[in-house]
C-alpha positions in Angstrom: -16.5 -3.9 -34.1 -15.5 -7.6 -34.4 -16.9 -9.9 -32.5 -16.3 -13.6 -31.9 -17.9 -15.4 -29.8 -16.7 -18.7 -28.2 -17.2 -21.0 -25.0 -14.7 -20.6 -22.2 -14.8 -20.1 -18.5 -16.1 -17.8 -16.2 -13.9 -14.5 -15.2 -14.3 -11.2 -14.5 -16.8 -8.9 -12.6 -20.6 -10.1 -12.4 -23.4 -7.4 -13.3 -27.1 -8.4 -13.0 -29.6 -8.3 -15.6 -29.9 -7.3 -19.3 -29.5 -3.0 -19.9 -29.8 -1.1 -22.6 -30.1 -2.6 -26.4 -27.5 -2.0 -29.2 -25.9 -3.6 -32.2 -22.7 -5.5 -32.7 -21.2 -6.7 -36.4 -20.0 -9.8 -36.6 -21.2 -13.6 -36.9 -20.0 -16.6 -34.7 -16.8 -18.1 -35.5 -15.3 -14.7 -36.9 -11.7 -14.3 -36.8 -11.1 -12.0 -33.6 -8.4 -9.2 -35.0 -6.4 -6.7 -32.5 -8.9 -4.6 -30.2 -11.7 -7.0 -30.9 -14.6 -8.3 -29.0 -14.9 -12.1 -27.7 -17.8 -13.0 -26.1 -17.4 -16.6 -23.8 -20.8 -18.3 -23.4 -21.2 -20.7 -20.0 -23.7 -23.0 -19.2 -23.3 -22.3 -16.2 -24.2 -19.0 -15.8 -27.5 -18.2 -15.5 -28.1 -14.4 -15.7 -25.4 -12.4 -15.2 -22.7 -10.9 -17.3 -19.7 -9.6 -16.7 -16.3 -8.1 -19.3 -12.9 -7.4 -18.5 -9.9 -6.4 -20.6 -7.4 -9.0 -22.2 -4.4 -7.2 -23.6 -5.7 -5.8 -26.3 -9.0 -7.5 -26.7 -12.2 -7.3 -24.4 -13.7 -10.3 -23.0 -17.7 -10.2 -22.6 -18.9 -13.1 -20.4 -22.5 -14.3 -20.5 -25.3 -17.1 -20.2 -25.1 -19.8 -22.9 -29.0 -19.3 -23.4 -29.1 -15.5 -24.7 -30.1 -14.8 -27.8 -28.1 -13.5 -31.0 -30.0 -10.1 -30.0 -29.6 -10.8 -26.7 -25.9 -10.9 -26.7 -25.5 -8.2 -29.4 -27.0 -5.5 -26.7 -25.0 -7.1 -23.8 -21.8 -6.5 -25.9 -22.6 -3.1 -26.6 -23.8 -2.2 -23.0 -20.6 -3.6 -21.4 -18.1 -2.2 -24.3 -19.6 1.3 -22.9 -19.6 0.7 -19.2 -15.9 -0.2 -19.8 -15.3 3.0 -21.6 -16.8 4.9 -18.4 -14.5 2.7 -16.3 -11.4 3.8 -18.4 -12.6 7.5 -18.3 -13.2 6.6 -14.6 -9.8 5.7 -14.0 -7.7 7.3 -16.8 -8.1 11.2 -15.7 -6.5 13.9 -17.9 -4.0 16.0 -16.7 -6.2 18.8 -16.4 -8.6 15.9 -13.8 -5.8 15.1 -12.4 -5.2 18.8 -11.5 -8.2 19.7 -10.6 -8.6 16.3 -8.1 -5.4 17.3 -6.8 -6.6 20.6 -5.8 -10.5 18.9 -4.0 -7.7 16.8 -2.0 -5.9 19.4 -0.9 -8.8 21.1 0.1 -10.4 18.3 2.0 -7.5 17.0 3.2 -5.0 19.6 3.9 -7.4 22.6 4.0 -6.4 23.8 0.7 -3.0 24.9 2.4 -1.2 22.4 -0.5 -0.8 24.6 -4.0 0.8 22.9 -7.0 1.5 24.8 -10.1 1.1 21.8 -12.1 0.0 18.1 -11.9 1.0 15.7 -14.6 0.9 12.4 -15.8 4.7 11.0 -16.6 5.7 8.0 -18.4 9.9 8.2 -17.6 9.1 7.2 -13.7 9.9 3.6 -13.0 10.6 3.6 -9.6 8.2 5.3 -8.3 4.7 6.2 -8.2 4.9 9.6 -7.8 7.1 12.6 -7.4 7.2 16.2 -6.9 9.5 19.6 -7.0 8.8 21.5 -3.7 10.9 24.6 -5.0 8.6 25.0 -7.9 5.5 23.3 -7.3 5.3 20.8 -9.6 4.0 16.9 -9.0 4.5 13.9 -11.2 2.6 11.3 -11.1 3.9 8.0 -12.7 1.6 6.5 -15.8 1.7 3.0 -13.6 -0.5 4.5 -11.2 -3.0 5.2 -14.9 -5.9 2.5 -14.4 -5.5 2.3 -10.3 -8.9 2.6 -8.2 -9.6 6.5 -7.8 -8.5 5.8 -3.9 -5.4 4.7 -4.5 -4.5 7.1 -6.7 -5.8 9.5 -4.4 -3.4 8.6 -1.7 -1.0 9.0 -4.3 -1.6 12.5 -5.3 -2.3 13.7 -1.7 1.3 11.8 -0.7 2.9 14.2 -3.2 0.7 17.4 -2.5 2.0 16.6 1.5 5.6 17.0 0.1 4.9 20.4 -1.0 4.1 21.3 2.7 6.5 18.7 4.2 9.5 18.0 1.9 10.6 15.0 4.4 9.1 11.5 5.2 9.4 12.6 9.1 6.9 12.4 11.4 4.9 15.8 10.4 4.6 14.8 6.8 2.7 11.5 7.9 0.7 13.2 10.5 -0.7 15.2 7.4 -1.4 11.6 5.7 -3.4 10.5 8.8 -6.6 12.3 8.0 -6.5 10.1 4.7 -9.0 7.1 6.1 -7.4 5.0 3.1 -3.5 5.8 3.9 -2.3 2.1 5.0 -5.0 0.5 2.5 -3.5 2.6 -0.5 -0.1 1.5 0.9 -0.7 -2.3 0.9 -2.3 -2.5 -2.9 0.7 -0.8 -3.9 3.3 -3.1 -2.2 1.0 -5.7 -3.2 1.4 -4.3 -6.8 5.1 -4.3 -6.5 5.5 -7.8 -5.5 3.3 -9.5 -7.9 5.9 -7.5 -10.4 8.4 -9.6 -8.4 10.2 -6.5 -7.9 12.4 -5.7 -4.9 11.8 -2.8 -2.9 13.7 0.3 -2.9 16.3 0.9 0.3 14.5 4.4 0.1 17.2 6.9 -0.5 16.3 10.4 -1.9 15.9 11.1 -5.4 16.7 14.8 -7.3 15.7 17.5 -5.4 12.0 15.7 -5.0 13.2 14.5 -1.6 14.9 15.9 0.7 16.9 13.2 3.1 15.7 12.6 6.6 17.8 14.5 9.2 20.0 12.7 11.5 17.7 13.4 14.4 15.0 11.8 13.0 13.6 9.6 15.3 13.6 5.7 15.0 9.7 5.2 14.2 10.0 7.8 11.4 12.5 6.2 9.9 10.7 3.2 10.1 8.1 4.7 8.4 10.1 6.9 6.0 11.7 3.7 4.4 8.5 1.6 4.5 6.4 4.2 2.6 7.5 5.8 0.0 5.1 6.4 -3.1 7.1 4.7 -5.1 7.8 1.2 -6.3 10.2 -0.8 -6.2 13.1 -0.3 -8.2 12.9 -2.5 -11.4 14.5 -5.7 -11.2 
């Protein structure tokens, strides 16, 4: 593990107090190479630590007092609580399955029966998708690293297709027992726009969606256009 450790500002998500004890290689001043560990000192911290991710790299933030021993168990301790957070947020497909189906069941009362759930990596504009002829739900690799309730929403917006292949009002009255619906719906949009893309007009996709009819009423289609689990369309 190579470690470098440097002074820089303060980012990133505070934890309290020292965990754990562990070792880290490396000595101050050591060239930081790809997937390596940099560890900011501040003054103006006083006991809290906190890492993040940096492209490639992860960021260990802590008091400019600690110790060498000090800072070679912090590194370690946060290295493996963002591991947990990875494993946290990076399901398999066989989790992802197998959340799908607790959703459905909590949800929809376990009336909403994929055949398979699946992470994809050839969906880029949208978040999910899903086949209701077959069963089968896509969920986009974008949606990889989300908090659990957003990709929650998006799992139980596809498993809602399978019962309710159109965005008209039935299909969002199934999305209402979701508490976090509109929340899930904002951090994506809000996703979306700090990608400065623009937003789809909505139209169907495949056979994934099947097109509003023309009786739809006008506050469906409101919501219909505004809420698609997808994102925008890449610019």
């Amino acid at each position: 593990m190579s470690v470098h450790t440097s002074s820089d500002g303060d980012l990133g998500d505070d934890v309290d107090g020292p965990r754990g004890a562990a070792t880290a290689d490396g000595t101050d001043g050591a060239p930081l190479g790809p997937g390596g560990i940099e560890v900011r000192r501040s003054r103006r911290r006083r006991r809290t630590v906190s890492a993040y991710r940096e492209g490639d790299r992860t960021i260990v933030l802590m008091p400019a007092r600690f110790t060498r021993a000090e800072e070679e168990a912090w590194v370690q301790t946060m290295v493996d609580r963002l591991a947990a957070q990875d494993r946290r947020r990076r399901p398999s497909d066989a989790v992802l399955a197998r959340r799908a189906k607790e959703l459905s069941v909590r949800y929809l009362a376990g009336r909403a029966v994929p055949t398979s759930v699946a992470w994809v990596t050839n969906q880029s504009t949208r978040w999910g998708s899903c086949t209701p002829s077959d069963g089968t739900i896509r969920i986009s690799s974008r949606v990889r690293g989300m908090p659990g309730w957003v990709l929650d929403y998006v799992l139980l917006h596809e498993l809602a297709h399978l019962l309710q292949p159109s965005h008209g009002d039935p299909f969002w009255a199934l999305l209402d027992a979701y508490p976090r619906t509109e929340r899930a719906r904002g951090y994506l949009e809000g996703v979306a726009a700090t990608a400065g893309l623009e937003l789809d007009d909505g139209s169907p996709l495949e056979e994934d969606v099947v097109p509003e009819p023309l009786e739809q009423s006008a506050k469906a289609r409101r919501r219909s256009t505004q809420s698609r689990t997808r994102p925008p369309a890449d610019g």
